[in-house]
N, C-alpha and C positions, 0 to 999 in steps of 0.2 A: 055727362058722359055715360055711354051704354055700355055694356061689353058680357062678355062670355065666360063663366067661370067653370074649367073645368075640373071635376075630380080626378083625383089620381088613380089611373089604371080604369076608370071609367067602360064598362064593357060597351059603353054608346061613343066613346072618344069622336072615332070619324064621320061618324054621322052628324055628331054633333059641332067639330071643325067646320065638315064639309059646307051642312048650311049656313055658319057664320061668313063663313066666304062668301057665298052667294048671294048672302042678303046685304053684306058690304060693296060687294059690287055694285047691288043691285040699286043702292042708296050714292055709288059714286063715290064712297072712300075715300081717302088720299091716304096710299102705302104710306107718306115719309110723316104722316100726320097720326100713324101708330106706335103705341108702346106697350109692349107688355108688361103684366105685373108678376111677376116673377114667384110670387108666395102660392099661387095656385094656380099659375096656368092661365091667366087671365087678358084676356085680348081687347083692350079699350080702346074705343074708336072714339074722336070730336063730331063735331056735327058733320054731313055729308058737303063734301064739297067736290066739285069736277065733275066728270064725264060719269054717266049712269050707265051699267050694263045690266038691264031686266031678265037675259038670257045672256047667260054669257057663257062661252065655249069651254069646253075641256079638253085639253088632251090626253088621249087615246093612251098612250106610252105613259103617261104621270100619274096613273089612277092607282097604281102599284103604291110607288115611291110617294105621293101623298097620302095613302090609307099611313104607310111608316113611320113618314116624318110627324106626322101627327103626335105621336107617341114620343116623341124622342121628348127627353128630358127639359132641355134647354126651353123656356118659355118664348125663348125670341125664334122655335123654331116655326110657329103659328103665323108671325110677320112676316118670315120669308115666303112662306107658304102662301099668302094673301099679294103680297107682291112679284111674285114670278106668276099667278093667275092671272092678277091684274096688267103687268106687262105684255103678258099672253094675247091679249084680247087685239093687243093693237100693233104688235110685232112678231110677223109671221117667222116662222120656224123655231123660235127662241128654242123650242125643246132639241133640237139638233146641234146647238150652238154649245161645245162639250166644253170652249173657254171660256163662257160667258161667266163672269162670279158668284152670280144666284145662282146657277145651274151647276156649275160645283158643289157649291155649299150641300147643294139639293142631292147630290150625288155621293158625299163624303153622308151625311147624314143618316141620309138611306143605308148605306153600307155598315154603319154604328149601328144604325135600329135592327139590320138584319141581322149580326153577328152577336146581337145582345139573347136576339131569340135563339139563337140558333144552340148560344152557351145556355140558355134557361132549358131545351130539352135535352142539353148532353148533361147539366150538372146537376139537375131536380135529384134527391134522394131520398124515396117514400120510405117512414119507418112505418109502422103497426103501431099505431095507439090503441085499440082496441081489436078484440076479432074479428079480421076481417074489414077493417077501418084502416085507412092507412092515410098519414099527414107528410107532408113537407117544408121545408122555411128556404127561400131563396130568397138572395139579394140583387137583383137586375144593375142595371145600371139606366137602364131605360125604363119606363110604363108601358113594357111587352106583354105584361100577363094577358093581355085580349088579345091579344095577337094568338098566342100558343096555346089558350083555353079550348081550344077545338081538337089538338093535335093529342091532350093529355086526355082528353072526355073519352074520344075513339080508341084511344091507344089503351085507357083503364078504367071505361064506363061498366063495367061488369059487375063494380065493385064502386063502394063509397069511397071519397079521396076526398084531399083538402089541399091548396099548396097555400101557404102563407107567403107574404111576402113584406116589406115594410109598409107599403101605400097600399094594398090591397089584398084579399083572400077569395079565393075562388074556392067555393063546394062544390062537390061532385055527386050525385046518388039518384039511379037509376036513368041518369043520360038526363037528369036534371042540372043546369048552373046557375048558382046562384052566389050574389056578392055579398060580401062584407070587407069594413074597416081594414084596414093594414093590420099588421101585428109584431110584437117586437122577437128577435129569436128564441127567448125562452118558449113561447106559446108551443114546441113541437119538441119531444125529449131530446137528450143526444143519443142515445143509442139501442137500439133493439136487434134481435138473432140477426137481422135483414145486412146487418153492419158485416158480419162473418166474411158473409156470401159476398159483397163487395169486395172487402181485402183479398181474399181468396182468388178472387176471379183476375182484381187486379196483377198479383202475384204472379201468378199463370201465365201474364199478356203481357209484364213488360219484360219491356227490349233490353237489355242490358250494353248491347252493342251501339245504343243509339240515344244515349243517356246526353241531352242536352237541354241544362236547367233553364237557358236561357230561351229558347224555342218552349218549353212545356209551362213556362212561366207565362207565354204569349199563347198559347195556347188554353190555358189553366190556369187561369189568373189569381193568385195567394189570394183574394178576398172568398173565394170561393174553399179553400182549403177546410174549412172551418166547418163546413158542411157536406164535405165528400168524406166517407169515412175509409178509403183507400188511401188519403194522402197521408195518414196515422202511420202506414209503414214506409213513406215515400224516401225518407231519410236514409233506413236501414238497407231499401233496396240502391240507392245512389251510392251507399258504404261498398257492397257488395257487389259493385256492375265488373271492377277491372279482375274480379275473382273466376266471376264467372264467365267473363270474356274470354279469358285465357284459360278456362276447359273446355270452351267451346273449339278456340284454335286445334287443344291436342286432340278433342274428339275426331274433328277433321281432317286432323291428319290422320286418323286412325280409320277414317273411311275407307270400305270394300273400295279397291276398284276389280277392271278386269284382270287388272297383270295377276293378283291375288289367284286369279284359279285358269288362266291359257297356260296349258301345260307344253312342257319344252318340247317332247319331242310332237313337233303337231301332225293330224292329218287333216283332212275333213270329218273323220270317225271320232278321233280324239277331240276336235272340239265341237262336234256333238253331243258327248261325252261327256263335259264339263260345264257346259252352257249352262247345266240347270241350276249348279253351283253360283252364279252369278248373283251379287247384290252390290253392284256399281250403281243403283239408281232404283226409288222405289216400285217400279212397274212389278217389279216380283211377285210384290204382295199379294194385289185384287186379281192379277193374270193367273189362270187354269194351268199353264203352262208354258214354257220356253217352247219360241217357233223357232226351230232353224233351217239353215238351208239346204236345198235338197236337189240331188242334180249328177250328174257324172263326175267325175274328178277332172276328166280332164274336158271338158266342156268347154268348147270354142266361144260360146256365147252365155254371159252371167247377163241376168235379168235383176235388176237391185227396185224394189218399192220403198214404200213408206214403213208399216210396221203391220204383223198379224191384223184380221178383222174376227170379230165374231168368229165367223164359223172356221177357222186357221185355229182359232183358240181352243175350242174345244177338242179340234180333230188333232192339233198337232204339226198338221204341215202348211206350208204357203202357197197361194193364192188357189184354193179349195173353193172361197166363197164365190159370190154373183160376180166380182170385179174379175177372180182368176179366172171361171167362165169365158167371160168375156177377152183377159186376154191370152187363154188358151185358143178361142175359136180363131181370133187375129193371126195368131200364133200361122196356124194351121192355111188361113187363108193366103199367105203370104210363102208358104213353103218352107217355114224355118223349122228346121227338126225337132223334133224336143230330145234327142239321144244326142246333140250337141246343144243341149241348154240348161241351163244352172239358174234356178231360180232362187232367190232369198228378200230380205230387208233391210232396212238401213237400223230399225230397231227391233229389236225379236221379242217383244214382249208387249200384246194388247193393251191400251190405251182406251179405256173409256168410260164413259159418267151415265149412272145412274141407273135405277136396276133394270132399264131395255136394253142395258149394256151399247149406249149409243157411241159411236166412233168419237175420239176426242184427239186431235194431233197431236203427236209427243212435243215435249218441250224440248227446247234448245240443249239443256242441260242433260236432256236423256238420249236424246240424238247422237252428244258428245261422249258420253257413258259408254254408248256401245259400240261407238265406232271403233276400236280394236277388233272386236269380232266379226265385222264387214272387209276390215284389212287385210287378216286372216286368213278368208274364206278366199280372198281375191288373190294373195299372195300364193297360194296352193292350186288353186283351178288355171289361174294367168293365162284368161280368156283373151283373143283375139281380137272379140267385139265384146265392148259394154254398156248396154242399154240403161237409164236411169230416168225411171219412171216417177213423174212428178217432182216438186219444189222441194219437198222435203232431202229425197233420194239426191239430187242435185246439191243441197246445202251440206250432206255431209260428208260427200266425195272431192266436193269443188271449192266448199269453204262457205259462209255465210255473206261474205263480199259480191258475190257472183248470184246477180238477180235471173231467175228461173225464166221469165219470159225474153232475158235475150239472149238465152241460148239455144231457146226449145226447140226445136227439127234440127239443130244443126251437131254436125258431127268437130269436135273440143276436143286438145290433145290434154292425156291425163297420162301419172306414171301405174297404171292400174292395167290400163290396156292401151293397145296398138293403134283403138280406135276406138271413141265413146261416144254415143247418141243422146241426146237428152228430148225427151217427149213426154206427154202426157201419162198422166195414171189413169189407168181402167176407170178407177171409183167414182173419176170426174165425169167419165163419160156417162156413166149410170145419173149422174145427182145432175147434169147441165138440161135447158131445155131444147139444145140446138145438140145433142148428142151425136148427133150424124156426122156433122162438121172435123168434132173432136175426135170422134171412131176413125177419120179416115186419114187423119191427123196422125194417130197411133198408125194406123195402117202402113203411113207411105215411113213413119219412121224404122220400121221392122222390116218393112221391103228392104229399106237399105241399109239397116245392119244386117241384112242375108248379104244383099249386093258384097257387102266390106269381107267376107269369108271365102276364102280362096276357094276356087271352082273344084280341088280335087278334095277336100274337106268336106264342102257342102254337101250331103247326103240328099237324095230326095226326102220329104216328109214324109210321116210317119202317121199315123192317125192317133190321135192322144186317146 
């Protein structure tokens, strides 16, 4: 009997699979006439008998999940591997076949050998044996080390590394790998400074609100415990989670909102006034300053967007930048006065990431933060017509139920005003590549929030 003996953790593994496969095909094999030897991975085959495939097919989709299974632990996973080939050759689609028994097997496998790797680059923990040297000991459940030996080269080829493991050790230095024997945990100390910085960091990141032993245990499997050095405090922080839960509760309640600074007697002046006072929601912080709204008191027409841009930020007032531009000129083209219009936003406080200061839509939660001071603004102006420019402005006057595109051109009873319009926002027009479309979209919506304003109110326009 011939057969194929392989080493554990082997960096040639599937190469060395793949051609035993091929050349049992190729000899005509009989899958039910294999047995593995279990002590080393060992694939023994009797003499050839049955059908010969000298070329024999592979599928396209299995090149994955066979490089994996190869690795997997189980010796008999070599057999299955040779016999879902071999059934390959002569029963078309087998790989589409999701109930077929080998083809699960082949799938539940895969999923083990992926998730073994996947725990070997979350649980590796390098200490410092020397300067500048640094070692590790994991325990797999699988023969993954070839598998993740690329990911840990790239990720800390800079420097010499080591990972031990029981069946095999991979060295690392200067984007060189090279193998050696297994080794037993003692071979990597238990602890170096390295260990600190883990607790540390762990401490900082858990959750306390989400303290479930039996998920972190599936996730974090106690065999691995031994060599994570944050799980050293794992106990004292599970002691201390319903302590710290219920400071979290009263911090909460102890959260700014708006009620904290709208002052009783309101005008529009007044809560301009007080706006800047505001910390209902973090926008305060990175933001230049509170944008508020700006406009006549008694303005027949409020104008409601999304939240300050850039240049609203800096200056102070709204719609200043290229979007207000733009629906200032609309404005104008359309005959709507601006000595009956009230323009503001649904958030008054810039929203954006990174230092081009790029536009970033407010969250949900700050949307909700500010809408007192949009109710506010509407409760004192108690405009006639109310325009609501874009999805955002729409979400937080109509509700989050109420999807923006089937309301948009159309005129929606609100208890805000007498008559509300929902249409696009300027900014879309600028960033779409059919802008025209959308300009005129805006356009016909502001004709007819003029049309909705009584003939003796409606002023000729004005030139902004």
């Amino acid at each position: 009997m011939r057969g194929l003996t392989l080493e554990p953790s082997s960096p040639d593994r599937w190469r060395e699979v793949r051609g035993t496969l091929r050349r049992l095909l190729a000899e005509g094999a009989d899958p039910a006439g294999l047995f593995a030897d279990g002590a080393q991975g060992s694939l023994l085959e009797p003499a050839p008998a049955g059908q010969r495939f000298p070329t024999p097919r592979f599928p396209r989709g299995w090149q994955g999940p066979f490089r994996r299974v190869a690795h997997h632990r189980d010796p008999d996973s070599l057999r299955l591997l040779y016999r879902l080939l071999h059934r390959h050759q002569t029963e078309k689609g087998l790989p589409e076949r999701a109930l077929d028994p080998d083809v699960r097997e082949l799938v539940a496998r895969d999923a083990a050998v992926r998730r073994d790797a996947h725990k070997a680059k979350a649980f590796v923990r390098f200490r410092e044996v020397a300067p500048d040297t640094f070692a590790a000991w994991h325990r797999p459940d699988h023969h993954v080390l070839p598998l993740v030996a690329g990911f840990f080269a790239r990720r800390f080829g800079d420097r010499p590394f080591a990972i031990f493991t029981p069946d095999a050790t991979l060295h690392v230095r200067e984007g060189e790998l090279t193998w050696a024997p297994g080794a037993p945990r003692s071979a990597v100390p238990d602890a170096d400074g390295l260990d600190d910085l883990w607790r540390t960091y762990y401490r900082a990141t858990f959750n306390p609100a989400r303290t479930n032993l039996k998920a972190m245990r599936a996730e974090m499997p106690a065999k691995h415990w031994s060599t994570l050095p944050e799980t050293r405090d794992l106990r004292a922080l599970v002691a201390e989670a319903p302590a710290r839960v219920a400071a979290m509760a009263a911090r909460a309640e102890r959260q700014p909102t708006v009620a904290d600074v709208l002052p009783e007697r309101r005008s529009l002046e007044t809560l301009r006034e007080a706006a800047p006072a505001c910390r209902a929601c973090p926008l305060h912080g990175p933001a230049t300053q509170v944008v508020f709204g700006e406009g006549p008191a008694d303005a027949r027409v409020v104008l409601v967007g999304e939240q300050p841009g850039d240049q609203e930020d800096r200056r102070g007032r709204p719609f200043v930048g290229p979007a207000g531009s733009l629906l200032r000129e609309v404005m104008a083209s359309v005959g709507l006065p601006p000595g009956e219009t009230y323009l503001t936003n649904s958030v008054k406080h810039f929203r954006f990431r990174g230092k081009r200061r790029i536009h970033d839509r407010p969250r949900a939660g700050e949307v909700q933060a500010c809408r007192p001071w949009l109710h506010a603004e509407l409760e004192l102006v108690k405009p006639e017509v109310l325009v609501l420019l874009g999805a955002t402005a729409t979400r937080s006057l109509l509700g989050s139920r109420v999807k923006f595109r089937d309301v948009r051109g159309k005129v929606v009873a609100t208890p805000f005003a007498p008559h509300t319009v929902v249409t696009v926002h300027p900014s879309a027009i600028l960033r779409a590549e059919d802008g025209a479309t959308l300009k005129e979209s805006l356009s016909s919506a502001l004709a007819l929030a003029r049309s909705l304003l009584s003939p003796s109110i409606c002023r000729a326009a004005t030139k902004w």
